[in-house]
N, C-alpha and C positions, 0 to 999 in steps of 0.2 A: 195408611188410610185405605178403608176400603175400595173396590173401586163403583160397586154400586151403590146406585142414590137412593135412601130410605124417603121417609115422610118426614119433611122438615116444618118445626115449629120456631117461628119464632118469638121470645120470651120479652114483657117489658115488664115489671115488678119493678110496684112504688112509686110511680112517675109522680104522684101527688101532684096533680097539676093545681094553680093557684092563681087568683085573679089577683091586677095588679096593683102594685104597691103593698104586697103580702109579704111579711118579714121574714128572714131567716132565725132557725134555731138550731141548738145543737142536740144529737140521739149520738149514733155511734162519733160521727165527726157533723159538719155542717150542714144541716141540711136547706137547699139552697133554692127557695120558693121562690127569689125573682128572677133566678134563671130556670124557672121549670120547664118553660114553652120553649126555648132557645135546646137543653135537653133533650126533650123529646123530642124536637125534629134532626137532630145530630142520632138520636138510638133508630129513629125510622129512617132516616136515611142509608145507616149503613145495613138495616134491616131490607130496605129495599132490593137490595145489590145481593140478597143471598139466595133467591130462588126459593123463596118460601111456598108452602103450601097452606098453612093457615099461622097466624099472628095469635094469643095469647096475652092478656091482658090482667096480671095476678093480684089485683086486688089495690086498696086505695090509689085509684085512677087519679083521684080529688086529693088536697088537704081538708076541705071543707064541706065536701057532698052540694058544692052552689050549681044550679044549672050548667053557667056559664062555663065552668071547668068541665063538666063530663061534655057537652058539646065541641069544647076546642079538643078534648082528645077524642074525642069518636071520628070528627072530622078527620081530624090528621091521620088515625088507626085506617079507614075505612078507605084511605087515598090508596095504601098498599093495595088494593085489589083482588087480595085474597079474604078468605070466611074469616074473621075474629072471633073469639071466644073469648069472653071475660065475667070475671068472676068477681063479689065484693068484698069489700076490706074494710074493717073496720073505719077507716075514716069518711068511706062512705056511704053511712051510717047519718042522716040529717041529725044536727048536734044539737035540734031543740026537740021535736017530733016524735026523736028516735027511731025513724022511718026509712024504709030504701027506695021510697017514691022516687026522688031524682034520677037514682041509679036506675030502677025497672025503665024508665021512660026511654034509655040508650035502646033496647032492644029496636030490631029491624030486624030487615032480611038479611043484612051482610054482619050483624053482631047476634050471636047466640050468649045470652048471658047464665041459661040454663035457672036451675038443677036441670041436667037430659043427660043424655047419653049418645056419642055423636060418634060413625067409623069416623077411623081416623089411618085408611090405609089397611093394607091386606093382615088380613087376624086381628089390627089392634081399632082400641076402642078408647075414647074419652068420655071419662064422665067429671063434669064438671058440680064440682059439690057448693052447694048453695048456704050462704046464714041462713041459721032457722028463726024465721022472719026477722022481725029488728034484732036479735039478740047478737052486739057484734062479737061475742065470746062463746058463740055455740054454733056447731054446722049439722046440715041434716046429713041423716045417716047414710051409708055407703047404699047401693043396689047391690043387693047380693042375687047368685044367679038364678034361683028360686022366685026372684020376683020381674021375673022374665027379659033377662038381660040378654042379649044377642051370645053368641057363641063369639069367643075371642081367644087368642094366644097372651096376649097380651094386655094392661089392662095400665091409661094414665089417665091419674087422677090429677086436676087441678085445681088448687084450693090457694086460699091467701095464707092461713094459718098451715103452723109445720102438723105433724102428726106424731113424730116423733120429740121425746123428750130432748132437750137440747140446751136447758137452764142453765143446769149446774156447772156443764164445761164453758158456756159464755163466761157467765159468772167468775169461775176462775181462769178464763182469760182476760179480766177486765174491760171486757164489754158489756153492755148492756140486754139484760132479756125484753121484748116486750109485750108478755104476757102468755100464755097458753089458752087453748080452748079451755071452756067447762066439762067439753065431754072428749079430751082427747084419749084417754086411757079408752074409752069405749071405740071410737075410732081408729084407733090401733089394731085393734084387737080383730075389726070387722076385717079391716087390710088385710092382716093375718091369717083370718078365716079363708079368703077366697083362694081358689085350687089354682089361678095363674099367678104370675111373675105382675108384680107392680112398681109402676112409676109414680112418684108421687113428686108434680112441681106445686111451689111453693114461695112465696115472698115473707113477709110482716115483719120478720127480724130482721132484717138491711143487713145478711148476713151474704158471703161466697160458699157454702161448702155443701159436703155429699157425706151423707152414712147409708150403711148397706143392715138389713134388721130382717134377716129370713129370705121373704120371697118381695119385700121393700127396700126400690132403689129410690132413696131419699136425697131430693136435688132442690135444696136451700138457692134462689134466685137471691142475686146481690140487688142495691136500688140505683134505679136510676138519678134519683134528686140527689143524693150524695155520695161521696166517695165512697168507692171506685167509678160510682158513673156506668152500670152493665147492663147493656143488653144480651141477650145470650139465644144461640140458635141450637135445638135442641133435635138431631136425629132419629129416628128409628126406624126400623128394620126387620119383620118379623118375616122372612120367606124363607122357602126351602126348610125352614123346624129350627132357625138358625133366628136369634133375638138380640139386637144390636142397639143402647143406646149409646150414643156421642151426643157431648156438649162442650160447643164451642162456647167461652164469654167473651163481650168486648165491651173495655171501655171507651167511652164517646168522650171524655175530657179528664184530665191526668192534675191531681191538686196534690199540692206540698202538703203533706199528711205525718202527721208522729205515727201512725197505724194505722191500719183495716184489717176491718174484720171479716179477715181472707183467711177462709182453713182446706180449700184445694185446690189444684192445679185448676188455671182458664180453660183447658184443653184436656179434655179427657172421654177413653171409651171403655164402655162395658159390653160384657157378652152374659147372656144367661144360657147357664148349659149345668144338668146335674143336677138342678133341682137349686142351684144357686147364683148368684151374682158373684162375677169377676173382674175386677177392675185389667183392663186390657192393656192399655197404656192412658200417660199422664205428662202433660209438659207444663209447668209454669206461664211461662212466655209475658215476660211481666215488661209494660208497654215504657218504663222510663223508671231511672235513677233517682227521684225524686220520693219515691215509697221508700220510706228509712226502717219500716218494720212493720211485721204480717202477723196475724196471730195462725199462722201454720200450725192443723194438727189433722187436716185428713191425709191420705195417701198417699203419693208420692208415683 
């Protein structure tokens, strides 16, 4: 571990928060709405304790887009004391309207929900990509640097949907996909275009894992509402010409599981140098005997 402190993020993807008496169902394993609140204060607690510089919020906040859920998690986000950043998720999306009224009205002074473009630390920059209006299958385009995007080394993107193709290995891991953008080939592509190194976080898939696609380091957030339970503290480090992420995950509670779908190490850093990503090191560090099976297939 290095021994200087980069700019730390801390990640909550999925928390689905849920009012009460809201049933459980099953996606990859349980998903577990009448303990959502109880969750989320277990992910921000140990979120508390890590010296964050800004919180992250990736997308269905809600299971239902109802006031009452985006105000108990903003509340709770907003106790941390650091800038939040959150972005929306398809389930917060109002399911009759097809509107993001509820979710726009979170915004304040200490929640940026964006589309913006926000420093995020020396050289690096976040821009948080926005649905294009209600459509919860489509996101507005990247900022490319022609349309006057600040000068950066570094460049994380925060979206709820992946960018990268990801179906067909779920698929044949016997997991669940659910769903892709309308325009992700097009959003890949802009990624692709720009002349830095990118980070792209990420939730929607209730997945764990990381791929590397050029100059895209792609960091699949696992969900808080169901197993594994992950919050995740996400580093960087862009000084000296030298570009560092690490990402720590944790889970906040440990369920008797046949699988998750876990495909890399909780603990892992990257370096970009060369014109590439390098995975640096990688530790498992799997919290209890009780996971009888992973669907492992990133790195090691």
């Amino acid at each position: 571990m290095r021994e200087s402190r980069g700019w730390r993020l801390g990640v909550v993807a999925d928390a689905h928060s849920a009012p009460p008496g809201a049933e459980p169902y099953v996606w990859q394993n349980t998903v577990d709405l009448p303990h959502s609140t109880e969750l989320l204060d277990a992910g921000l607690h140990w979120l508390a304790a890590q010296q964050l510089d800004a919180l992250v919020l990736l997308g269905d906040l809600t299971e239902a887009a109802d006031p009452a859920s985006f105000t108990a998690i903003c509340e709770r986000a907003t106790a941390l004391g650091v800038p939040v950043f959150a972005v929306p998720g398809n389930c917060d999306v109002d399911p009759v309207d097809r509107s993001l009224t509820a979710f726009d009205t979170i915004q304040r002074e200490e929640i940026v929900t964006g589309p913006d473009l926000v420093p995020a630390g020396p050289n690096q920059i976040l821009e948080l990509v926005h649905l294009a209006a209600a459509d919860e299958r489509r996101l507005r385009g990247v900022r490319r640097p022609e349309a006057g995007v600040p000068s950066h080394a570094v460049r994380v993107v925060l979206t709820h949907y992946p960018v990268l193709e990801l179906e067909s290995d779920l698929l044949a891991a016997g997991f669940r996909h659910s769903g892709d953008l309308t325009n992700r080939v097009q959003i890949e592509a802009d990624l692709h275009a720009l002349d830095v190194p990118v980070v792209v976080v990420h939730g929607h898939l209730h997945i764990h894992d990381v791929r590397i696609s050029g100059n895209v380091l792609h960091l699949s957030c696992g969900p808080l509402i169901e197993p594994p339970h992950l919050v995740s503290v996400i580093e960087l480090d862009s000084t000296d010409g030298h570009i560092m992420v690490q990402r720590r995950a944790h889970s906040v509670r440990t369920d008797d599981v046949e699988r998750l779908p876990v495909f890399a190490p909780f603990d892992q850093r990257w370096t970009w140098s060369g014109g590439s990503w390098d995975l640096e090191v990688g530790s498992w560090m799997w919290p209890s005997s009780t996971v009888r099976d992973v669907g492992r297939s990133g790195s090691e």
